[in-house]
C-alpha positions in Angstrom: 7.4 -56.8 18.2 8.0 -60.4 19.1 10.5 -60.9 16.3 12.4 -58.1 18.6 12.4 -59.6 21.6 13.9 -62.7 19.8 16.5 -61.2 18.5 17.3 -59.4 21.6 17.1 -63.3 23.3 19.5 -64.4 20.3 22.1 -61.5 20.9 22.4 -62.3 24.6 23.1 -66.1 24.0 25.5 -65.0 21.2 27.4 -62.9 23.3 27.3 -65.7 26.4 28.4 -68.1 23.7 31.4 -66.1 22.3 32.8 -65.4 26.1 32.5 -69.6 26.3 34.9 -69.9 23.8 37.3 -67.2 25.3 36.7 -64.7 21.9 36.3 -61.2 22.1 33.5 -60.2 19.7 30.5 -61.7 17.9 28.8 -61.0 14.3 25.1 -60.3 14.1 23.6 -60.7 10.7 21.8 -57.5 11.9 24.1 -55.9 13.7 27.3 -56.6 12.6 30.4 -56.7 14.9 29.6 -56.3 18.4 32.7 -56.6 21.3 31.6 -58.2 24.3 33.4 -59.0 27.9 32.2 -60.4 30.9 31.9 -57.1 32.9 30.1 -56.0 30.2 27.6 -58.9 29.8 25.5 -58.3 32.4 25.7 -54.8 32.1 22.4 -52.4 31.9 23.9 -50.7 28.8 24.9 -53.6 27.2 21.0 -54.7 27.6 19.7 -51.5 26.7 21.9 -51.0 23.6 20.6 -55.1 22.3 17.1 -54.0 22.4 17.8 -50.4 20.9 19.7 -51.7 18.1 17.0 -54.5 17.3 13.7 -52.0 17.8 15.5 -49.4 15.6 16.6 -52.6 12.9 13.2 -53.9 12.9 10.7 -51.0 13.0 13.0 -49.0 10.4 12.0 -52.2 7.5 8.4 -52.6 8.6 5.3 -50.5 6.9 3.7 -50.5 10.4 3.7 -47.3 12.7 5.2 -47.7 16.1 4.6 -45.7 19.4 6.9 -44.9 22.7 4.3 -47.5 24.2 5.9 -50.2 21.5 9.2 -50.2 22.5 8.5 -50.0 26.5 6.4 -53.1 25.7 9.6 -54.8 24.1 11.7 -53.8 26.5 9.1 -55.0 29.0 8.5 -58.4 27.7 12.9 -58.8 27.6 12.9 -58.2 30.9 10.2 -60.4 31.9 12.0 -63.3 30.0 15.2 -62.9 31.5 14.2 -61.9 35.3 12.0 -65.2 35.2 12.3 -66.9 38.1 15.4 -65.6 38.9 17.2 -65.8 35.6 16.6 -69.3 35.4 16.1 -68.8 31.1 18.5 -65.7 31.1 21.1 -67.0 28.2 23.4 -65.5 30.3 23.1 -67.7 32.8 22.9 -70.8 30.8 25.7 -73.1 28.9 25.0 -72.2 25.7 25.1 -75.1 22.9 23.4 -73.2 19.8 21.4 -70.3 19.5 18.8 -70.2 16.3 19.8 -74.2 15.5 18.7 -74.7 11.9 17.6 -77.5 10.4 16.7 -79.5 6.9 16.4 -83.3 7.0 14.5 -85.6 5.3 12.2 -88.6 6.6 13.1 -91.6 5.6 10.2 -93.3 6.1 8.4 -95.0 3.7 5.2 -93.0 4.0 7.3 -89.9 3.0 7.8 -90.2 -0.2 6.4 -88.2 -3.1 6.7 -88.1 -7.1 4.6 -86.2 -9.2 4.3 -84.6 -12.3 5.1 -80.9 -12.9 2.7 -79.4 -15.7 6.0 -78.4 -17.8 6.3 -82.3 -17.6 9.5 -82.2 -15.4 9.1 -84.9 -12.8 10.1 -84.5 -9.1 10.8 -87.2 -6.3 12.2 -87.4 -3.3 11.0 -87.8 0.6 9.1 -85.2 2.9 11.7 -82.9 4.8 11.1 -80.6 7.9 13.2 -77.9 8.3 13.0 -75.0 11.2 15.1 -72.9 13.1 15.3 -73.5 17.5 15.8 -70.2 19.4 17.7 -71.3 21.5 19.8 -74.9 22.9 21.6 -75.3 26.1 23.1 -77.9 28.3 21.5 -78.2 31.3 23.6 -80.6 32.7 26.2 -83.7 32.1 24.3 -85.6 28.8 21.2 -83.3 29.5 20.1 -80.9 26.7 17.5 -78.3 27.1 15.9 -76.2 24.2 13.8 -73.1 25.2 11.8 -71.6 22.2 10.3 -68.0 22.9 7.1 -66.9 22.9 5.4 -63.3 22.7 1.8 -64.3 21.6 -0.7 -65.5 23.9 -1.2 -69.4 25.0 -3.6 -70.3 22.7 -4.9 -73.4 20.4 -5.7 -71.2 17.7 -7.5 -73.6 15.8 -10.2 -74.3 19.0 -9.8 -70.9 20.9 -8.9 -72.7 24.0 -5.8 -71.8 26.5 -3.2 -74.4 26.0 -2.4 -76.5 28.9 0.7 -79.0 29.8 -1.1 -81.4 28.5 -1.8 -79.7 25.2 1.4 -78.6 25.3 3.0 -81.9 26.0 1.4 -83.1 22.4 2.4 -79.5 21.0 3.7 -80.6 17.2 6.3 -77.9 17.4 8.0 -78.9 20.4 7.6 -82.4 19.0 9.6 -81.5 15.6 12.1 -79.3 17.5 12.3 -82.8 20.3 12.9 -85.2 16.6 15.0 -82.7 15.1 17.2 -82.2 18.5 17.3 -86.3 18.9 18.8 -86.5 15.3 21.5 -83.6 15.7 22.8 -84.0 19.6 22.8 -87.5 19.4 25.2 -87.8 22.1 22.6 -86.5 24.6 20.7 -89.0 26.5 18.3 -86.8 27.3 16.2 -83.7 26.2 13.7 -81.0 28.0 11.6 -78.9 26.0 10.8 -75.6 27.4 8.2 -73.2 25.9 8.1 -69.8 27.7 5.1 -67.4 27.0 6.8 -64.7 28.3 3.2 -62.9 27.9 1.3 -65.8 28.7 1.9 -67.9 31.7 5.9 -68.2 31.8 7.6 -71.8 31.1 6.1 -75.0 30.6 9.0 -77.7 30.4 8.9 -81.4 28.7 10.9 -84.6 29.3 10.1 -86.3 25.9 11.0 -89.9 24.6 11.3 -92.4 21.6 7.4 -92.6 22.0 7.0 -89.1 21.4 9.3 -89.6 18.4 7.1 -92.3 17.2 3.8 -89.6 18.2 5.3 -87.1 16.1 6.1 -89.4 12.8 2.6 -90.5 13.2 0.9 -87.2 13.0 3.2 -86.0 10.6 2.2 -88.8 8.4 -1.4 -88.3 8.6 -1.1 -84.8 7.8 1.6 -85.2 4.9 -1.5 -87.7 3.6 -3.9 -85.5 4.0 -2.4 -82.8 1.8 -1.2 -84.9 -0.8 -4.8 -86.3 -1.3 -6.5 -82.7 -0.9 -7.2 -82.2 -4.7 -9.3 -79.2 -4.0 -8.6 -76.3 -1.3 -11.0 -74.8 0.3 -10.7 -71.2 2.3 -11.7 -71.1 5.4 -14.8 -69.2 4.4 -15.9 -67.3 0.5 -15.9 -63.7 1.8 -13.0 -63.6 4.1 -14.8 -63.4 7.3 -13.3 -66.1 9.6 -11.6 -64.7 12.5 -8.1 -66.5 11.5 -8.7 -64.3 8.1 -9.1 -61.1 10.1 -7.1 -61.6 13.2 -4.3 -63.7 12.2 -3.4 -64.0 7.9 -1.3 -61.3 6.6 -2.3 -61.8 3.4 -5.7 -60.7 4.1 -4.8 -57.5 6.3 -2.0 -56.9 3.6 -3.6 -55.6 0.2 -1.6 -56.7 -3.5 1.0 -54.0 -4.4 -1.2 -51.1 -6.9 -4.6 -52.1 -5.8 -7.2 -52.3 -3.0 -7.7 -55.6 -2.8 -6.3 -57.6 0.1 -3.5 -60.6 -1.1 -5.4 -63.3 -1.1 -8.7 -62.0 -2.4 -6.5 -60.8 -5.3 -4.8 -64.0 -5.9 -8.3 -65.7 -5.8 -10.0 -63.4 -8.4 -6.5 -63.8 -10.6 -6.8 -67.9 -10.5 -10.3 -68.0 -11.4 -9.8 -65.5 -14.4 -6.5 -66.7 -15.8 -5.9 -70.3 -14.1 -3.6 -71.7 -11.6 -0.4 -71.7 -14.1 -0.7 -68.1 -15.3 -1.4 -66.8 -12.3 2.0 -68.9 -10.6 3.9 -67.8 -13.6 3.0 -63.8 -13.6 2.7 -63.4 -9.6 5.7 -65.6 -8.0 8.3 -63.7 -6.6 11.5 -64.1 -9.0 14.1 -66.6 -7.8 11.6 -67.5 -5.1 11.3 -71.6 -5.1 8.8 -73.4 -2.9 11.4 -75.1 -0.7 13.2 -71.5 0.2 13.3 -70.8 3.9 14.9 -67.8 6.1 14.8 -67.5 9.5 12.5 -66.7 11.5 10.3 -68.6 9.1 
């Protein structure tokens, strides 16, 4: 449901984006051609037919069943985002720069770099990279960028339980990677705000970052690049699968391996410890898939 609210955030910045550039019609990857004006932009229909077509895309691909309640809670959470404050994050209202900004870049720090040995013997190097895709970039004003990244879940640390507040939002490491990533793409802004809207949760909580927070993020980036590349053993996060971030949040324990009743992971697990880490890479990877493959949303 949240990946439908995005897109129906994505569409309206598209379609405030192509009327910037004086066009006449947009392509969605979802949707395909879609003719826009500016009578129409702001029109009720036009709003209504963005989150038909994205519940109706979305909820046609998934195994889950959906209710009448599901899609008035999309269309609810939509309109909260863009009524907020009086359409202060509306894309329709904003100077739109980029909506869903990719990126792939590597650190160039000398911390970041790897080489190892694959067990075919093939040797790999190279330097850590961070890639990602930003919902949504705008110009707030002259040399003033602003980046707003959507959010349908509630405003939680996930890894303590506790509500997220400005200040644990202020050392967020997602808005610091989207703030580095931002700083090394619009380089001819001289300055950035980070906005987070829990559209569920709280509204928007908006950051003024800085070089230090650059330097912040390469330093916690560091130690946790470190940490995994010295982490010879994984552990899960408990034997039998009972930690609430097992039940509540991993899909690959609610989701059960294709032909049997065992959940993903639990099947994966029993598979290494029978046939190894190799055979169990070799027979159960996804063909064509590589490690470094990314797709939006993620």
């Amino acid at each position: 449901m949240g990946t439908i609210v995005h897109k129906v955030m994505e569409c309206l910045a598209r379609a405030k984006l192509c009327i910037q550039d004086g066009k006449k019609s947009f392509k969605d990857d979802a949707f395909g051609r879609i003719r826009i004006n500016e009578g129409k932009l702001f029109s009720k229909t036009f709003l209504s037919s963005m989150v038909d077509k994205s519940y109706e895309h979305y909820t046609s691909k998934s195994h889950h069943e959906f209710q009448k309640r599901d899609y008035n809670d999309c269309k609810k959470w939509v309109d909260a985002a863009i009524e907020y404050n009086e359409g202060q994050f509306d894309p329709r209202n904003r100077k739109i720069l980029c909506p869903e900004q990719k990126f792939d870049m590597e650190i160039k720090e000398p911390w970041a770099k790897y080489s190892y040995e694959l067990p075919s013997g093939e040797k790999v190097s190279g330097n850590l990279a961070i890639k990602g895709t930003i919902d949504l970039i705008t110009e707030a004003d002259d040399g003033i960028i602003e980046v707003i990244d959507w959010k349908t879940g509630r405003r939680l640390d996930w890894a303590t339980g506790k509500e997220k507040n400005y200040e644990h939002l202020s050392k967020d490491p997602q808005l610091l990677m989207y703030f580095y990533a931002i700083s090394c793409i619009f380089k001819q802004y001289e300055q950035s705000i980070m906005t987070i809207f829990y559209i569920r949760d709280g509204g928007a909580f908006s950051f003024c970052f800085d070089q230090d927070s650059c330097d912040y993020f390469l330093g916690l980036l560091e130690k946790r690049f470190k940490e995994i590349k010295e982490n010879q053993d994984p552990q899960l996060l408990s034997p039998d699968r009972s930690h609430w971030k097992c039940t509540k949040l991993c899909d690959y324990y609610k989701t059960n391996w294709k032909g049997t009743n065992k959940s993903i992971c639990k099947f994966i697990g029993d598979k290494v410890k029978k046939d190894g880490i190799e055979n169990t890479i070799k027979e159960c990877t996804r063909e064509d898939f590589n490690i470094g493959f990314y797709e939006a949303p993620g």
